[in-house]
MDAnalysis code that builds the backbone (N, CA, C; Angstrom):
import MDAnalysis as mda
import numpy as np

u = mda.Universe.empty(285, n_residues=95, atom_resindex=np.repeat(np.arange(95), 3), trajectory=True)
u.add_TopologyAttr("name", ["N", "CA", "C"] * 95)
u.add_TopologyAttr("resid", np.arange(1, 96))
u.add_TopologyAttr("resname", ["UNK", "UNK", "UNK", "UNK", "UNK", "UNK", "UNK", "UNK", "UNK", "UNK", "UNK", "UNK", "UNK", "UNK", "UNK", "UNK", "UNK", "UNK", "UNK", "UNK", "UNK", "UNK", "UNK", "UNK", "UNK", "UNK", "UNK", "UNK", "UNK", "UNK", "UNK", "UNK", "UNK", "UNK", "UNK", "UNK", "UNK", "UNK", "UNK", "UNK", "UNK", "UNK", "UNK", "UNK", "UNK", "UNK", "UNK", "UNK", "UNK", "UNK", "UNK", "UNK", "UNK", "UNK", "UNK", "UNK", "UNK", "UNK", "UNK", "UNK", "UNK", "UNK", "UNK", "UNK", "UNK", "UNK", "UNK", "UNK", "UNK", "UNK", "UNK", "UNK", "UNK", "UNK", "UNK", "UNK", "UNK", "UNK", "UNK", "UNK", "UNK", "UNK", "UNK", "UNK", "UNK", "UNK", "UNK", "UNK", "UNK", "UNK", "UNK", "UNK", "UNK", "UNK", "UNK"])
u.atoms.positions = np.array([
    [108.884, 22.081, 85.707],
    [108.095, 20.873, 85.686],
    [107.817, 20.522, 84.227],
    [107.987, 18.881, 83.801],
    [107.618, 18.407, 82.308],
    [106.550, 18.037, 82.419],
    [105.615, 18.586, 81.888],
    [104.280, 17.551, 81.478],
    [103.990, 16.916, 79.953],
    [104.327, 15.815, 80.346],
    [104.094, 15.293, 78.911],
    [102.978, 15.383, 77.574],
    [103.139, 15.327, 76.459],
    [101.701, 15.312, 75.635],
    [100.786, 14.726, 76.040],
    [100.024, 15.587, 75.846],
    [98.692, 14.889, 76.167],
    [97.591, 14.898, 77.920],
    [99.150, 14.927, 78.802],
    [98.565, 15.170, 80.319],
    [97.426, 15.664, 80.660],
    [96.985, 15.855, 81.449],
    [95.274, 16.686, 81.981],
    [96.855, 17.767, 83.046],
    [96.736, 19.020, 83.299],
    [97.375, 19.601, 84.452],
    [96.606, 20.665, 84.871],
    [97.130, 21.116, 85.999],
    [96.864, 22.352, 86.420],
    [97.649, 22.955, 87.640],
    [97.523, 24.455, 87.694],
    [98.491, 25.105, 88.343],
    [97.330, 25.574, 89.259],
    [97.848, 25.704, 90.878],
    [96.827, 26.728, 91.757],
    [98.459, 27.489, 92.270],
    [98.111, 29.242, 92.110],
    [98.825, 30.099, 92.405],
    [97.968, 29.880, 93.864],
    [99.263, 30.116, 94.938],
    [99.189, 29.719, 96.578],
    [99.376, 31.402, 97.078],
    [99.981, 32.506, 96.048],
    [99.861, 33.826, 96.156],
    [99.555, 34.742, 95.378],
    [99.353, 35.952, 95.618],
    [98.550, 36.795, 94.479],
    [99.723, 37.381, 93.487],
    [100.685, 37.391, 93.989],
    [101.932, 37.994, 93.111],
    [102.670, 36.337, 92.334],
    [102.604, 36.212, 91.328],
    [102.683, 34.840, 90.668],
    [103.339, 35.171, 89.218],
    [104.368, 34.341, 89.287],
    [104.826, 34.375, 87.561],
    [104.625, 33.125, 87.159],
    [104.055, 33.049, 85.856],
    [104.627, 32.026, 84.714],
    [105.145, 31.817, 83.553],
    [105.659, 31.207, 83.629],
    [107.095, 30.884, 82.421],
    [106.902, 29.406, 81.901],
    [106.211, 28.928, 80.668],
    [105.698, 28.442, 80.068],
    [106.758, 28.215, 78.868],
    [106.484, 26.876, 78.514],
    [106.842, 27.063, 76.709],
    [106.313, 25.619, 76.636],
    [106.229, 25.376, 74.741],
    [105.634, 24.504, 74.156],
    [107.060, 23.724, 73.685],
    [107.448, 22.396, 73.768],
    [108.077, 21.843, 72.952],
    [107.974, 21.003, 71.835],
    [108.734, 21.255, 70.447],
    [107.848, 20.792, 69.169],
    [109.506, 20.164, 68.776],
    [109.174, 19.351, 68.290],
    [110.579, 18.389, 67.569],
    [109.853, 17.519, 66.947],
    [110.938, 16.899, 65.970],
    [110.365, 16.366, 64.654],
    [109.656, 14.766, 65.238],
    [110.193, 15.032, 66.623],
    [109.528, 13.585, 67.089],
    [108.177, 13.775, 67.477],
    [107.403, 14.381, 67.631],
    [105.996, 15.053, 68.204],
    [105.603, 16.281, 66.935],
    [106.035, 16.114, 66.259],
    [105.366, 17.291, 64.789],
    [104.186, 17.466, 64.075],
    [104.005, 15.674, 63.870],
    [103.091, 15.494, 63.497],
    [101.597, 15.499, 64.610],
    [101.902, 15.010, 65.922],
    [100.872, 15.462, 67.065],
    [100.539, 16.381, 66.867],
    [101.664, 17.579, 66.903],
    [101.600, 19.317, 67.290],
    [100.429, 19.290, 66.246],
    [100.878, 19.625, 65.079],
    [100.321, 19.425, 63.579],
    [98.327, 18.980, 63.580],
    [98.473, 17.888, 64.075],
    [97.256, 16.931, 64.131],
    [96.284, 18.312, 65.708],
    [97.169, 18.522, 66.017],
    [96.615, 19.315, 67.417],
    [96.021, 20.423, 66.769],
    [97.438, 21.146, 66.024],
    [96.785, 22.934, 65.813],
    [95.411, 22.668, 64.808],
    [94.832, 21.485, 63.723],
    [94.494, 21.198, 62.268],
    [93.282, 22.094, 62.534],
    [92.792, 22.527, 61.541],
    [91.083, 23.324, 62.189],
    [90.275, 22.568, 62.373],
    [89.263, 23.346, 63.365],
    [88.083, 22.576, 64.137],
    [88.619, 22.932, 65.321],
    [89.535, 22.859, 65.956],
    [90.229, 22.456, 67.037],
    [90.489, 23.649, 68.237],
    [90.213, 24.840, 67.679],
    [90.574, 25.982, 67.800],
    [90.561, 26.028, 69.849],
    [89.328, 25.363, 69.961],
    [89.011, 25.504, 71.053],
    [89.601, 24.886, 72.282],
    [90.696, 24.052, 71.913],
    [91.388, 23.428, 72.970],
    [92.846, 24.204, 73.331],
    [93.359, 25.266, 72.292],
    [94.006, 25.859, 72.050],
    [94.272, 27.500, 72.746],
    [95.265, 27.855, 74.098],
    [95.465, 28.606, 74.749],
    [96.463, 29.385, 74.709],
    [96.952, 30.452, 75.162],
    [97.845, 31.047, 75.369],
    [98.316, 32.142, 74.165],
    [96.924, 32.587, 73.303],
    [97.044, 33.741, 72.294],
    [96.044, 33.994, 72.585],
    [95.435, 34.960, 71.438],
    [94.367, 35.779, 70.926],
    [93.243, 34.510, 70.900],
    [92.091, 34.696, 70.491],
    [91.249, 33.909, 70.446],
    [90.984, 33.940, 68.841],
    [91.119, 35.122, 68.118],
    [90.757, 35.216, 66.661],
    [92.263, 34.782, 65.752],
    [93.558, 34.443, 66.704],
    [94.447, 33.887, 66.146],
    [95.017, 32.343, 66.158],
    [93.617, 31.551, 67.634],
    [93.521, 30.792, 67.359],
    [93.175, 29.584, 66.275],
    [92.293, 29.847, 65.384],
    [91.950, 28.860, 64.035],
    [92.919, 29.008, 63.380],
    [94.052, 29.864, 63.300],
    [94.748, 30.465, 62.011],
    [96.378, 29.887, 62.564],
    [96.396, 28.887, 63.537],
    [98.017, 28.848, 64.354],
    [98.295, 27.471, 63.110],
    [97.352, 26.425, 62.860],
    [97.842, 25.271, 62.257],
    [98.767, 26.183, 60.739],
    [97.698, 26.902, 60.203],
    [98.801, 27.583, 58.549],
    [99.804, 28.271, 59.001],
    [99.320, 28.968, 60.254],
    [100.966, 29.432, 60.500],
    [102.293, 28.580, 60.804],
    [102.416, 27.761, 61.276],
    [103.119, 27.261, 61.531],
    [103.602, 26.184, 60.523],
    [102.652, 26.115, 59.681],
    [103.038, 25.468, 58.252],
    [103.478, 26.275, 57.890],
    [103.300, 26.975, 57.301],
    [104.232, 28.373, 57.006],
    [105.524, 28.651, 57.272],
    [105.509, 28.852, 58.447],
    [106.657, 28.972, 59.203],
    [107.387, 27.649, 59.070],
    [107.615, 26.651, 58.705],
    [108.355, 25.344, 58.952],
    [108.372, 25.448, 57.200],
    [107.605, 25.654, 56.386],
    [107.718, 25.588, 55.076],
    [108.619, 26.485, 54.143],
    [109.117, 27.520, 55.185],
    [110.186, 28.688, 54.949],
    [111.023, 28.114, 55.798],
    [111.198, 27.865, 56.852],
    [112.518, 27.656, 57.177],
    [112.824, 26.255, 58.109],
    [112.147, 25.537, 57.289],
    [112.468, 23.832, 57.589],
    [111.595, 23.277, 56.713],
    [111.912, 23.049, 55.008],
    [111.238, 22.422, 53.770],
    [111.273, 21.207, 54.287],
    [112.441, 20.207, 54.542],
    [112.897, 19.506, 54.195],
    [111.820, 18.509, 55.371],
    [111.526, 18.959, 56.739],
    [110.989, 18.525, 57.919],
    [110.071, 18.300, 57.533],
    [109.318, 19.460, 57.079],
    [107.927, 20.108, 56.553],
    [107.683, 18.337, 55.859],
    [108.097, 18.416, 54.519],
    [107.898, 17.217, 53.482],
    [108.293, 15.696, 54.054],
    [109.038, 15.487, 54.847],
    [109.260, 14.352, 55.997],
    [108.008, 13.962, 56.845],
    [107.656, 14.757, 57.636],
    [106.669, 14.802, 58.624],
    [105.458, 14.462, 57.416],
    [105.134, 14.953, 56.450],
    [103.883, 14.727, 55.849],
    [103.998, 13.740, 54.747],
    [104.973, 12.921, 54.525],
    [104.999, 11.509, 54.101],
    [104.929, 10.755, 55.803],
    [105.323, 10.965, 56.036],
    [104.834, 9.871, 57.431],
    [103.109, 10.149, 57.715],
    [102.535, 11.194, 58.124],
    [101.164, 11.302, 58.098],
    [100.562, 10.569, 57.372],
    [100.555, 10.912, 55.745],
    [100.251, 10.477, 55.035],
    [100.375, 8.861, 54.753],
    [101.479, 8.081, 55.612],
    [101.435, 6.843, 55.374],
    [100.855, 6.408, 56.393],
    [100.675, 7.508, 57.859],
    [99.853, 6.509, 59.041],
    [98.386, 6.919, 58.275],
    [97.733, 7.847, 57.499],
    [96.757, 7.664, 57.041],
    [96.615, 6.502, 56.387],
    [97.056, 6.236, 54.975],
    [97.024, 5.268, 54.339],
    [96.505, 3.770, 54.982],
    [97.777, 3.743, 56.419],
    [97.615, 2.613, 57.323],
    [96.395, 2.252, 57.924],
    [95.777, 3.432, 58.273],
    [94.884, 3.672, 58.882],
    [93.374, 3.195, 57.961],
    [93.490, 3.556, 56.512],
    [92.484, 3.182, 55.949],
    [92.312, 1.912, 55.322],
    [93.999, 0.981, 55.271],
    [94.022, -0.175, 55.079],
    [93.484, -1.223, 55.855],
    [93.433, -0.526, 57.305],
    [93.359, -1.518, 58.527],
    [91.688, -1.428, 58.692],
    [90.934, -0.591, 57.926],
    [89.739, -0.628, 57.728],
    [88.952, -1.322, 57.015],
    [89.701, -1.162, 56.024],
    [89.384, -1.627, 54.844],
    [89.212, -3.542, 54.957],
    [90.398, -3.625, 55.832],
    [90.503, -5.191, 56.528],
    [89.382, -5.943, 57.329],
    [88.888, -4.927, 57.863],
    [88.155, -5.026, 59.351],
    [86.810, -4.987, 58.835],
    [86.106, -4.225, 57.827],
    [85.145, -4.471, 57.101],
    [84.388, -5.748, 56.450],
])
């Protein structure tokens, strides 16, 4: 089953013997979401680890993309950075 970003879901196991098989999908088209998702503060919406490795998943994964995807890494954060920009222009308007 796909559930898209963002969905509300939930699973009811119908028996006591139950597997799940889960995964997260991250592509450069949803990066910046993921990104905006893991940022700190956030810790708490955030499932499926440790609880004390929750605050610490956004640097990791910068990390991890900053060793072995520079090029994404620096892509993805000129686009942020310009929906910020956008974001403070359209304020700046509206004021």
């Amino acid at each position: 089953m796909f559930v898209p970003r963002g969905w509300w879901h939930a699973c009811l196991n119908l028996d006591t013997l139950t597997v799940a098989v889960t995964q997260n999908f991250v592509s450069s088209v949803n990066l910046a979401q993921v990104l905006d998702f893991l940022r700190p503060g956030r810790a708490e919406l955030v499932s499926g680890c440790s609880h004390d490795q929750r605050g610490k998943l956004h640097d990791m994964f910068v990390a991890g993309l900053a060793r072995e995807r520079p090029d994404l890494l620096k892509q993805i954060e000129r686009r942020m950075a310009a929906a910020r920009a956008k974001v403070e222009r359209d304020q700046r308007l509206s004021d």
